[in-house]
Every structure is written in C-alpha cells, then in structure tokens.
C-alpha positions in Angstrom: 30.8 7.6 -33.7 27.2 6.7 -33.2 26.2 3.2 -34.1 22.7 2.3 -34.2 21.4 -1.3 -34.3 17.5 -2.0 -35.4 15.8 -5.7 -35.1 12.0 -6.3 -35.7 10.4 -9.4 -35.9 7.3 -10.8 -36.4 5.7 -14.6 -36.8 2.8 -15.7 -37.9 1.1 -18.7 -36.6 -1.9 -21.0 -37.8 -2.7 -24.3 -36.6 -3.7 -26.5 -39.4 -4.0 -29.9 -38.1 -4.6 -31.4 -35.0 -5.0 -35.3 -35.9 -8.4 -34.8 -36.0 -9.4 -33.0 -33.2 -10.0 -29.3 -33.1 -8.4 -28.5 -30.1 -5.4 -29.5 -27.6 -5.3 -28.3 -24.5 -1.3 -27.7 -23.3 -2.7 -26.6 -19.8 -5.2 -25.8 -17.6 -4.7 -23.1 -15.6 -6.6 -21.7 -12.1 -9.2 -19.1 -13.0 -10.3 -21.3 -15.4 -8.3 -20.8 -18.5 -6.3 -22.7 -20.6 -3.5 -22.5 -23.0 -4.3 -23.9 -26.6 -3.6 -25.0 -29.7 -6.3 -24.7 -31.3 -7.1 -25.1 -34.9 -7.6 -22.5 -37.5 -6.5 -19.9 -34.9 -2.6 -18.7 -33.9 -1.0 -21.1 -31.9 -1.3 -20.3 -28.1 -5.3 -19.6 -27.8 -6.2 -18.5 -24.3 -9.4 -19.6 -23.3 -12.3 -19.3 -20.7 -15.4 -17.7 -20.1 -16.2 -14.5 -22.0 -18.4 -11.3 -21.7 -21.3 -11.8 -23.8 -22.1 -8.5 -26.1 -24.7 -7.0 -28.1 -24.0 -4.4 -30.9 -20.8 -4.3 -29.7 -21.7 -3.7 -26.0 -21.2 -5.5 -22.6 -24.7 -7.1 -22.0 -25.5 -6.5 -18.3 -27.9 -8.6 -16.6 -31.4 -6.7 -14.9 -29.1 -7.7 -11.3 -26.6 -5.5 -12.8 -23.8 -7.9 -13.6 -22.2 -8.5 -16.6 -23.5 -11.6 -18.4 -21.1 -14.3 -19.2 -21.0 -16.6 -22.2 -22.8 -19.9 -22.4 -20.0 -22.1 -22.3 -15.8 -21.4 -20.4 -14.6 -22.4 -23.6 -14.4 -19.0 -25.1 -11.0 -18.2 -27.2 -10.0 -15.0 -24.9 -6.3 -13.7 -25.9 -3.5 -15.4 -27.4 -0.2 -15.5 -26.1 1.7 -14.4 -29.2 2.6 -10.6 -29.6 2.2 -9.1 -32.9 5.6 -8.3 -33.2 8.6 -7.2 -30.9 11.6 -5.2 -31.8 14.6 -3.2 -30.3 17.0 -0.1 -31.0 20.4 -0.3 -29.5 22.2 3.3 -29.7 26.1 3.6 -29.1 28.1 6.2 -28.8 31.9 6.8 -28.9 33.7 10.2 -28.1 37.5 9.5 -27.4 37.9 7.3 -24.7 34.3 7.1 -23.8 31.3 4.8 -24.5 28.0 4.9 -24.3 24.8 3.2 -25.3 21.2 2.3 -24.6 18.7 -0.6 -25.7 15.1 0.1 -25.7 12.8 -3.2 -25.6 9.4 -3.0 -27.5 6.6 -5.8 -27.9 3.4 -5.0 -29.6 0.3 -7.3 -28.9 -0.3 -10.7 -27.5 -2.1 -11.0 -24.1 -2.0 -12.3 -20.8 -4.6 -13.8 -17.8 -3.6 -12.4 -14.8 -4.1 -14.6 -11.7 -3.4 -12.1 -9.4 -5.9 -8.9 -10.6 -8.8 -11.9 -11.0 -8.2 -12.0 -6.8 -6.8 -8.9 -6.0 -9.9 -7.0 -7.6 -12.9 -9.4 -6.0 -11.0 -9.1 -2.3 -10.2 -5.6 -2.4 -7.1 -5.4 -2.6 -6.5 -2.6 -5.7 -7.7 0.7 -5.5 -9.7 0.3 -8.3 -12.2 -1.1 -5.9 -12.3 2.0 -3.3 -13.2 4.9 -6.1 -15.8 7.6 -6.3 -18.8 6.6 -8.1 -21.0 8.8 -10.9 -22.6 10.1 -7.4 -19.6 11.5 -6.0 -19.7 8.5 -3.3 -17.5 6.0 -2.1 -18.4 3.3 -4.3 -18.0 0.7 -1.5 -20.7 2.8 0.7 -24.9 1.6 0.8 -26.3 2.1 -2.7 -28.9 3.6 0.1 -26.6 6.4 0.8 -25.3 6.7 -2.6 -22.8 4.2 -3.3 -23.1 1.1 -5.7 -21.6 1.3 -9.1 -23.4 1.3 -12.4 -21.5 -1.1 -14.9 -21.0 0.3 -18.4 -22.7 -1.7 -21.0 -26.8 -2.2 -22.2 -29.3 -4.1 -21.0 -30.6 -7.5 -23.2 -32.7 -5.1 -25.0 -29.9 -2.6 -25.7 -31.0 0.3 -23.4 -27.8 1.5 -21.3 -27.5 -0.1 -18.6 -29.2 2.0 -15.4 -29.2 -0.5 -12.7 -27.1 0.2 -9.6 -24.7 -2.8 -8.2 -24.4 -2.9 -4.1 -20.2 -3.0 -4.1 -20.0 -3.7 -0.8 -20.8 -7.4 -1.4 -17.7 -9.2 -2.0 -16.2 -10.0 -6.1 -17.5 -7.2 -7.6 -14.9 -6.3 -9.7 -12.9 -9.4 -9.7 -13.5 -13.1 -10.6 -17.1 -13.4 -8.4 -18.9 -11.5 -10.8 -16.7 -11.5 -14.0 -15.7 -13.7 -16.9 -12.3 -14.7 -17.3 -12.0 -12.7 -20.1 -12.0 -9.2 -18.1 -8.8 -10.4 -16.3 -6.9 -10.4 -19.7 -4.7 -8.2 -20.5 -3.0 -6.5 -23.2 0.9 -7.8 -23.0 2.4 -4.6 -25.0 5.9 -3.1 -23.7 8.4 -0.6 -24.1 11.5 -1.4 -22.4 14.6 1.0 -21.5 16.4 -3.0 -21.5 20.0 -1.8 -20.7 22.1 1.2 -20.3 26.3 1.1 -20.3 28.7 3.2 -19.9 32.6 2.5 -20.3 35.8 4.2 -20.5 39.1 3.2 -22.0 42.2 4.1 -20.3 44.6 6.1 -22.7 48.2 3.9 -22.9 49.8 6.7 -21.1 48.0 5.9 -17.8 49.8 2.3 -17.7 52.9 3.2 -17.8 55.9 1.5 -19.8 55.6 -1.8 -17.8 54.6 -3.5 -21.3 53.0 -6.8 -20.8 49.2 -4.2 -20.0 47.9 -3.4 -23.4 45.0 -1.8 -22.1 42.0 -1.0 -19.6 38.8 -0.8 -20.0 36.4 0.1 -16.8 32.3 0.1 -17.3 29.3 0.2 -15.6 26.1 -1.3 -16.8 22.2 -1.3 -16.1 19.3 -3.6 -16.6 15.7 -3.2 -16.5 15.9 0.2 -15.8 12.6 1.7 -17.1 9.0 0.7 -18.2 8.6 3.1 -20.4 4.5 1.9 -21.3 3.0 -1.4 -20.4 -0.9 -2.2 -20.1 -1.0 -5.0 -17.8 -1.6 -3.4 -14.3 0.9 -3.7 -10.9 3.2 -6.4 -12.9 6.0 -6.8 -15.4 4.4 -7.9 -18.6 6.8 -10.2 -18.9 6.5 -12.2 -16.1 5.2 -15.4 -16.2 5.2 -19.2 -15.5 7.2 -20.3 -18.0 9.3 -19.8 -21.4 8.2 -22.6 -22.8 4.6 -23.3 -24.0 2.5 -22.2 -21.2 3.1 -18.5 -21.7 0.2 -15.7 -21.2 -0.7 -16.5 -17.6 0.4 -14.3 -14.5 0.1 -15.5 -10.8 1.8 -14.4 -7.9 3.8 -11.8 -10.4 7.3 -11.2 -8.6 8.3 -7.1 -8.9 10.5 -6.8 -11.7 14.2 -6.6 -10.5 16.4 -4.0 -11.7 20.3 -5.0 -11.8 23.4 -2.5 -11.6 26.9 -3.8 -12.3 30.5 -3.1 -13.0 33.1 -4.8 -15.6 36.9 -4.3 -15.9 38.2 -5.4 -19.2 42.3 -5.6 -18.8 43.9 -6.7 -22.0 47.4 -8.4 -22.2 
C-alpha cells in the first residue's frame, strides 16, 4: 500500500480597524524593529529603518554607504508566510512500514538579531571575502582592499566609490538599515521519518493473552532541505504567540531519534 496525505493552507490578513489609530505596536524589539499591526496592511508588519532606492536601486551615499530612510518606521517584512503545506508518504509491504513528512513554508520574513551583530563584528565569513580586486576585502583600500557596495549614486550613476572594510560595521547594523537584516522565512522540511515492523502472530507463540507487536523507530528534524535565512533554523524564534518574525541568539536546530514498542493485548 502507499498512502499519501496532502495539506496546504493559506490565510489572508488585513487590518481594518484600529480604534482610530493607524498603527499598534505589539513589540519593540532590539535592532530597532517592531512587530505590528498595522492598518491596511497584513497583520504582523515588521518595521524599522529601510534602504532608500532609486529606480529600483540601492542609493549609496558619495562615503560609500548605503543611505537609509528618513524615518525607522519603515514597514520591512511581515511575519506571515504566504502559505505552508506538507506531504506525508506511507508505505506498507507485509509486515513493514514506512513513511516520510516533508515540511514546506513559502514566504513571510524574519529580522535576525544575530546576523545584524554577527556581520558588523566579524563574526561570518561574509565579512573576510575577496573583493572585485582579487584582495582580502578587510586589507587597506591602499593596497587593494575596500569593497564597492552594489547600488547608484543620488544621481543614478553606479556606484564607484570604494568602502575602507577594515573599520568596524560594515556589513552589519553600523552602516545598514534594519531592513538588510531581514530575511526571507521560506522552508522545506524532511519533518519526520518512521520506520516500523509488525511481528507476524507466529513469533508470539500460543501464550494468547499477546495479540501483537509492533517495534518502530522514528526521526525528527532530519533535513533542511532549502531555507534562506543564514546559519539558523527559520523557525526559530522568540515566541508562538504574536511576536513572531524576530531571531536572536538562534539555538541550532535539534534533531531527535527515538524508538516505540506498541504491544497489543
């Protein structure tokens, strides 16, 4: 036998009314963001300070960093996924079971905490590349290092000016809106694999009162099959509640292994 189970889901949000006021804060978060509800958007606004862009283009400033909005009020993600789904597959050959459950979320973002440090400190290897010169990135712009940020200057020319990386926030929060620290929450998930096997009657004997055995082993959280959001579980997070979208001090995703005996009388 092979029995397959498909869900999908998908809601859709809009705050109409907020007693009026157009905005309610649910939190305030470090890095400057906060979780919103905010109206005429989706319920669960994240917001903060944003690039600011021209024709479609990160604006640059004539330093060579990347020009932030006017005000830290920007709407810069929202929690909510577009939709999230699952296939479970079992399988039955005799005696023996089998089956797998693959985990998918499309959309919906998250501010990560820990990549708006991690990338102005050093810490990520993002920050110790080769430049456009062939250079360590983190060496002199006199001997060849620097970056050059992708994006146009505030009269749309691309942007040419070289940034000295070996001054400290570069990439990370020193030098960047909070919107460059958001990231895409997509998944796909190998959630669970089991494997079980039932005893045939003839193994137990005449004793009676045993009807049967069942013995299975089971897996969790095997597999990130595709994720977007860097050096963390997309999933991980503060809380289930309403202050979702916001990462900080992301715990590695644990992987569980068990057993099961199933003994029916």
């Amino acid at each position: 036998d092979w029995k397959i189970d498909i869900n999908w889901a998908k809601n859709n949000s809009k705050v109409l009314d907020l007693g009026g006021i157009d905005n309610l804060e649910l939190a305030s978060l470090q890095g400057g963001v906060t979780i919103n509800a905010t109206k005429g958007e989706p319920y669960g606004t994240i917001r903060g300070s944003n690039f600011t862009y021209l024709n479609g283009q990160k604006v640059v400033s004539s330093s060579g960093r990347y020009v932030s909005s006017p005000t830290s009020n920007e709407v810069i993600g929202n929690l909510n996924p577009d939709w999230t789904g699952g296939i479970n597959n079992s399988f039955r050959y005799k005696n023996l079971n089998f089956g797998f459950l693959v985990d998918v979320k499309q959309g919906g973002e998250v501010f990560s905490l820990d990549l708006y440090y991690g990338l102005a400190t050093g810490l990520y290897p993002e920050t110790a590349v080769l430049n456009d010169n062939g250079k360590e990135v983190r060496d002199p712009i006199a001997d060849g290092g620097g970056l050059v940020l992708e994006g146009v200057q505030a009269d749309g020319t691309p942007n040419t000016v070289r940034y000295d990386a070996t001054d400290f926030g570069i990439y990370g929060y020193r030098r960047n809106p909070a919107a460059g620290f958001v990231y895409d929450a997509s998944f796909v998930k190998l959630r669970e694999v089991n494997i079980s096997y039932d005893m045939p009657k003839a193994w137990l004997g005449a004793q009676g009162f045993i009807k049967g055995v069942n013995l299975g082993i089971y897996a969790r959280n095997l597999w990130t099959i595709h994720k977007n959001v860097p050096y963390a579980d997309p999933e991980e997070g503060f809380s289930s509640g309403n202050v979702q979208g916001y990462q900080g001090g992301a715990y590695p995703n644990v992987r569980v292994i068990g057993f099961n005996l199933g003994v029916k009388f």
